[in-house]
N, C-alpha and C positions, 0 to 999 in steps of 0.2 A: 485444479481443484475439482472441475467438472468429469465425467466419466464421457467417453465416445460412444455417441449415439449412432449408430447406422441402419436398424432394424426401424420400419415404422411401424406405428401401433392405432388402434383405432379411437372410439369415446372415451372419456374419460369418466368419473364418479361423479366428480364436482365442479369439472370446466370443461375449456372447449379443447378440442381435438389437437395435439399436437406430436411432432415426429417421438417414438418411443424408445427410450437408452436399452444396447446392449453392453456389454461392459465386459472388460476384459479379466486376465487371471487376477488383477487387486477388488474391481468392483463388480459384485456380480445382485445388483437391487434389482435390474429387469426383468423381463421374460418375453416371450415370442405372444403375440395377440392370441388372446383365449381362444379356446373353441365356442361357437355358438349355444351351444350347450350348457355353456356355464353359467350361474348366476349373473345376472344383473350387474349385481353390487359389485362383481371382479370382474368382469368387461369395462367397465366401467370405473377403475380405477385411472388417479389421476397419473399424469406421464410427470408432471415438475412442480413444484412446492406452489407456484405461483395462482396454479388450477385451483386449489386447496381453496373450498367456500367456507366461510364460517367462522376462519380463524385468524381474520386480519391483525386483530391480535400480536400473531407469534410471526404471521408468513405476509403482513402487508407491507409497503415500502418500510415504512419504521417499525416494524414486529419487532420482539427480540431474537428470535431465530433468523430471520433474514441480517438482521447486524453482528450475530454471531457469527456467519457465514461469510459474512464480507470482512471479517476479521481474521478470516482464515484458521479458526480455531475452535472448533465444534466440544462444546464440555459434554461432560454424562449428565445425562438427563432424566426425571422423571415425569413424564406427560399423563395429565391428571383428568379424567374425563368420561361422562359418562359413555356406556357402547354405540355404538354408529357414528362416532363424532370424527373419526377420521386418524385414532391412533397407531395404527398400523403401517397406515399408508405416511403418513408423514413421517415416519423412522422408515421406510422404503427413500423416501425421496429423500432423506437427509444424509443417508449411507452416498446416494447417486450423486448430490451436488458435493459432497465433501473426499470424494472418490476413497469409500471403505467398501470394505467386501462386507455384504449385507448376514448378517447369521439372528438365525431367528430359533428361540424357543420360547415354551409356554410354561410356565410353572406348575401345571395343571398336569403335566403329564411328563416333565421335566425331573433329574435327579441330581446329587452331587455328582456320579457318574458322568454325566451328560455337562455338566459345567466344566467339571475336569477336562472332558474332552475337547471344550472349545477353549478352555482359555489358552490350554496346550497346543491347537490349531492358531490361535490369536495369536500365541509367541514365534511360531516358524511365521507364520504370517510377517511378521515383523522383522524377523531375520532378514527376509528379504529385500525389506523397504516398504513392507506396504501396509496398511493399517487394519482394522475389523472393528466396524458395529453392531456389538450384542444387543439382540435386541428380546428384552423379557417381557411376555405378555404376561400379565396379572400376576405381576412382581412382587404383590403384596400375599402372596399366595407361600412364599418360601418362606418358610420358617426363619427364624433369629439366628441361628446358625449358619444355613444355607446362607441370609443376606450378609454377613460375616464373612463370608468367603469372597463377594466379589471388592472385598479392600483393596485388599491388595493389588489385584491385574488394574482397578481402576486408578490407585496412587501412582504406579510406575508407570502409567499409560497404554500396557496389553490393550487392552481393549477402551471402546468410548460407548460406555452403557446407555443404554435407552431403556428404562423399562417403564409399562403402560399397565395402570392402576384405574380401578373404578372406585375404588375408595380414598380416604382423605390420608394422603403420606403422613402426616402426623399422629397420627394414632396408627395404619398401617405397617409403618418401616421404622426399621432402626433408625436410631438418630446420629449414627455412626455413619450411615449409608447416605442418609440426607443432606449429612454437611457435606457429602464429597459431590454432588447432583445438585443441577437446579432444577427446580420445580418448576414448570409449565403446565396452566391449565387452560383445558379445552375447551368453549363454550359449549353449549346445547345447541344444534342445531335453528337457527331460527328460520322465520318464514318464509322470508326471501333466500336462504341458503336451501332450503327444500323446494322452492320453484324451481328452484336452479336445476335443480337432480333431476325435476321431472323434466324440464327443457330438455337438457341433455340424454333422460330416456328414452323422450319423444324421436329426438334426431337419430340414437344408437338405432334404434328399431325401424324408427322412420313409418310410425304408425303413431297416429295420436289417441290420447288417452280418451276412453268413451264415459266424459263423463261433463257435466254441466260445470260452470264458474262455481257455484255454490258446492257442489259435488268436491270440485278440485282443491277447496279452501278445506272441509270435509278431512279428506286426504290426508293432507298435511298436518292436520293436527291428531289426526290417530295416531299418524308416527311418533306423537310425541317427541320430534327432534333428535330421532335415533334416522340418520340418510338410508343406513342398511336395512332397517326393516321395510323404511317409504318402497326401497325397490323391488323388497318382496312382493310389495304389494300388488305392486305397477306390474311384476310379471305373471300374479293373477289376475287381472283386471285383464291382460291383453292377451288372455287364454278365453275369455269371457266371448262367449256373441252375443252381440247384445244387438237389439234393433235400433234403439236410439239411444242419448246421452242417460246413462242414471242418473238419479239426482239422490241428494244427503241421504232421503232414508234410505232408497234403494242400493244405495254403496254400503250401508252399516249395517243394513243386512246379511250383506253378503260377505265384508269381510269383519276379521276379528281388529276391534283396538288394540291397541298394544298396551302391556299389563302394565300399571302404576309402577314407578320404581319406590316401589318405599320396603325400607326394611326395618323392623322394630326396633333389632340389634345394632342398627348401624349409623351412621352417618346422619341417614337422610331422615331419619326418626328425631335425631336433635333440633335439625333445621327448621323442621315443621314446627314442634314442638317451639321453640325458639320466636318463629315470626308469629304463630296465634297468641303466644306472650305477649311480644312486645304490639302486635296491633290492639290487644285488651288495652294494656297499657297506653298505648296513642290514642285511643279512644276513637275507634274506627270499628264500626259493628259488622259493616261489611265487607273488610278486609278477613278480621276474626274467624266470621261464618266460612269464609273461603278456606281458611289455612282449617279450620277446624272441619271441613267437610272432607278437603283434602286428605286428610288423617283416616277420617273411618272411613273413604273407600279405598285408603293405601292397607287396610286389615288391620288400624290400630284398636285397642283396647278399649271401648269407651270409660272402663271404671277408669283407666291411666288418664282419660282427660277428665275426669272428672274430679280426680284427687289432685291436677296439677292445676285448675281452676279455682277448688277450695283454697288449696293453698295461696293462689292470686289474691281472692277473697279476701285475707290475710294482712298479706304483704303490700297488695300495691292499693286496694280498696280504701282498707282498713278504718278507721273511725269517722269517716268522710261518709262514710254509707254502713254503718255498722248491719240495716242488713240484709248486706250482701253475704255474709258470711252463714248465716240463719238457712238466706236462698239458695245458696251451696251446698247447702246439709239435703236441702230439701228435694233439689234436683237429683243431688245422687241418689237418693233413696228411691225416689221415684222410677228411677232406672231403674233399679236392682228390683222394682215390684213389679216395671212393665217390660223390662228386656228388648231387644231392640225387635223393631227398625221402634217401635212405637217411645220407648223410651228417650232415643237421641231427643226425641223432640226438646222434652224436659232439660236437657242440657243443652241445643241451641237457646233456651230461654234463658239459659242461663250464663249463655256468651254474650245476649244483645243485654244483661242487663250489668255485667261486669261494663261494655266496654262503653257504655254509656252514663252511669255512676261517677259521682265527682270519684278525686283519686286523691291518694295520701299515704305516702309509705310514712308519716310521722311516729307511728307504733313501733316499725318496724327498726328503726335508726335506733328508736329512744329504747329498744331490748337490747341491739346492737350494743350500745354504747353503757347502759346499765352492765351489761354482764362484764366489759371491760373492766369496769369501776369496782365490780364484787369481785375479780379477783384480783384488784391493785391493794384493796383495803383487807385484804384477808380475814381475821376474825372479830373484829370490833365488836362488841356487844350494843345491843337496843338503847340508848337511852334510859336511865334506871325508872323515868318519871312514866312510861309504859311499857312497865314490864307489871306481870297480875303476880299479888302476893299474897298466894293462900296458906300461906304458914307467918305464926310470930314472926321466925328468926328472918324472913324476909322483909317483911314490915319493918323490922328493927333497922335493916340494912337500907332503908329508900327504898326497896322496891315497890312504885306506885305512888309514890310520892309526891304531889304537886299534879295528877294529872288532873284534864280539867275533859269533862265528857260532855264534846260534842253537841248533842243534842238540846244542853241545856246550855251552849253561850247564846250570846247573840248573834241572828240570823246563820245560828246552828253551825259554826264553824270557830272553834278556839285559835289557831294559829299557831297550835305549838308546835314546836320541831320534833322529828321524826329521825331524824336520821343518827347514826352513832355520834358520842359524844369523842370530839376530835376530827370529823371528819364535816368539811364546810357544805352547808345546801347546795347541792348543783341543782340544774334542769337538766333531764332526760327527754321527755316528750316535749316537744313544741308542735301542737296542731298548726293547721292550716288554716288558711280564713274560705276554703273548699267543704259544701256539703253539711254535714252535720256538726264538723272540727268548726266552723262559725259560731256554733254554741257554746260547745266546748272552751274554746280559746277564749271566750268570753266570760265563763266561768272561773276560768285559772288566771285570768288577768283583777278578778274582782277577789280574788283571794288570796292573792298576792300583794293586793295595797293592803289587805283589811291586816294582811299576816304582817305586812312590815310597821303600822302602825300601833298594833301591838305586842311588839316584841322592841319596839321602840322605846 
């Protein structure tokens, strides 16, 4: 199942040093040690799945990719994760441990032409005995057609797909294509998987990085959890002379962060949007502020959080804090008069004060479940006893008949029913005993003896 290794190779990306596969006419994932000249990040690449930091996951003793391997049965796959996480490299070494001959295209620069021409290389392939891993980078890239096409080589076994997505397979890819794949996703880089890359830079080079403890914590989180950018970095840093270690400002001067990943259209515009939701609603002000900061410096919209707060206001607030809804109106507007940066403020106030407000979707349920109701009962008419009869022949018929107003019963509330004739009193709203709904519910509990005592 393994490819023969004979060729050795040097650092790896993500682990430590070990002998590098070359591979004969079935497997050919290797290659001869880069030139010095090359990137970092491809000298650097790992030599066996095992190297592979960050993704214990899929490649630890019990990963699914490791159990899949020891099954001796490699399915098509789609590896889901953001850039630098290592999805290239791990379909290199997936092609090497399961001896496929490695084939690599981009969808980006890829065509039907060029698929044609591998699946057709993938069936002589086969003729012979021996197998091919396609591997697609940004697979979400081909159109609904194009992904249509690789059904087929993937049902009769041509080939064992691998394509690598930065986007969410679910809304990216057919769903034709996804049942036939399983989905694998790749974490983000974390801390200790980025010390790691510097270690291992450190030793590749054999020059340590000029920079302080502080500095080197720094580092890592510029990367944002992308390994390939960390190493861009590390090989300007070690272009640098520098007389003694920098320290945090000194490094962030010098080099650039790496740019938020957020995109309005995408993905990761839901997620965001989604956790400052639900941390409003957990009632966490400084979770909120986080996910809502996060947002305007990913380039979002402020009017777009300002409208989907209002709407919180709403929804999860609602009568518990009636107002917050008032404070909503007011924050946005305030924006729209002082525009940013000075505006946002006006809407962080109006994050600490949603997620600190008692909370009560009880309006919201009780719309929900009314508008069920109005279209289970279709047209029933009002009650004739208020209905306003400003003609005779109205008069004549009941309309208005028996009703009793309000203001003039006792403690200003007559009891009479409201709803169609034929159709039983439900409850729609039930407050909460949270916030302002303590009153409330007080009120519709004192109205409901005084209503059943006389109708009694």
């Amino acid at each position: 199942m393994t490819a023969r290794r004979t060729t050795p190779m040097g650092g790896d990306l993500f682990g430590q040093d070990a002998p590098a596969p070359t591979f004969d006419d079935v497997t050919s994932a290797g290659s001869a040690r880069p030139a010095p000249n090359q990137p970092l990040a491809d000298r650097l690449r790992p030599n066996k799945l095992e190297d592979v930091v960050g993704q214990g996951h899929l490649l630890g003793p019990e990963g699914s990719l490791t159990r899949m391997l020891e099954r001796g049965s490699l399915a098509s796959l789609i590896l889901w994760g953001g850039p630098g996480v290592g999805k290239t490299t791990i379909a290199r070494l997936l092609a090497q441990a399961a001896g496929l001959k490695f084939v690599q295209l981009s969808a980006v620069f890829s065509g039907v032409a060029d698929l044609k021409k591998a699946f057709e290389n993938a069936r002589r392939q086969a003729e012979v005995g021996g197998g091919t891993l396609l591997f697609v980078d940004e697979i979400h890239r081909f159109n609904r057609a194009q992904q249509d096409g690789f059904l087929p080589v993937v049902e009769d076994g041509t080939i064992v797909l691998v394509g690598a997505t930065t986007e969410n397979p679910s809304f990216a890819l057919n769903s034709a294509l996804l049942s036939r794949c399983q989905v694998m996703v790749l974490n983000r880089l974390d801390d200790a998987a980025m010390e790691a890359l510097l270690a291992r830079a450190e030793e590749e080079t054999e020059r340590p990085l000029p920079l302080t403890e502080e500095a080197r914590a720094t580092l890592r989180a510029m990367a944002d959890g992308d390994g390939r950018y960390l190493l861009n970095m590390v090989e300007q840093l070690l272009n640098l002379k520098v007389e003694k270690p920098l320290d945090a400002q000194a490094l962030a001067r010098l080099l650039a962060k790496r740019a938020v990943l957020y995109d309005r259209d995408r993905e990761e515009h839901y997620n965001l949007i989604s956790a400052l939701h639900k941390s409003l609603r957990g009632s966490d002000p400084d979770a909120a502020l986080y996910w809502f900061a996060r947002m305007l410096e990913g380039g979002e919209d402020p009017r777009y959080l300002a409208r989907r707060m209002t709407r919180f206001a709403a929804e999860d607030v609602g009568m518990a804090d009636p107002h917050a809804l008032p404070l909503a109106i007011a924050a946005w507007e305030t924006y729209e008069r002082l525009g940013s940066p000075e505006g946002e403020l006006a809407l962080a106030q109006l994050v600490v004060h949603l997620a600190t407000a008692p909370k009560s979707n009880a309006v919201y349920k009780a719309y929900g479940a009314v508008r069920r109701a109005a279209k289970a009962t279709g047209s029933l008419m009002p009650p004739a006893h208020i209905l306003n009869a400003p003609t005779r022949l109205m008069q004549d018929i009941g309309y208005g008949k028996g009703y009793e107003y309000d203001h003039d019963a006792e403690e200003g509330f007559s009891g009479q029913n409201y709803f169609p004739d034929g159709m039983k009193r439900q409850t729609f709203y039930n407050p909460t005993g949270r916030g302002y709904e303590r009153e409330v519910r007080h009120r519709l509990e004192t109205w409901s003896r005084l209503r059943d005592r006389r109708q009694s």
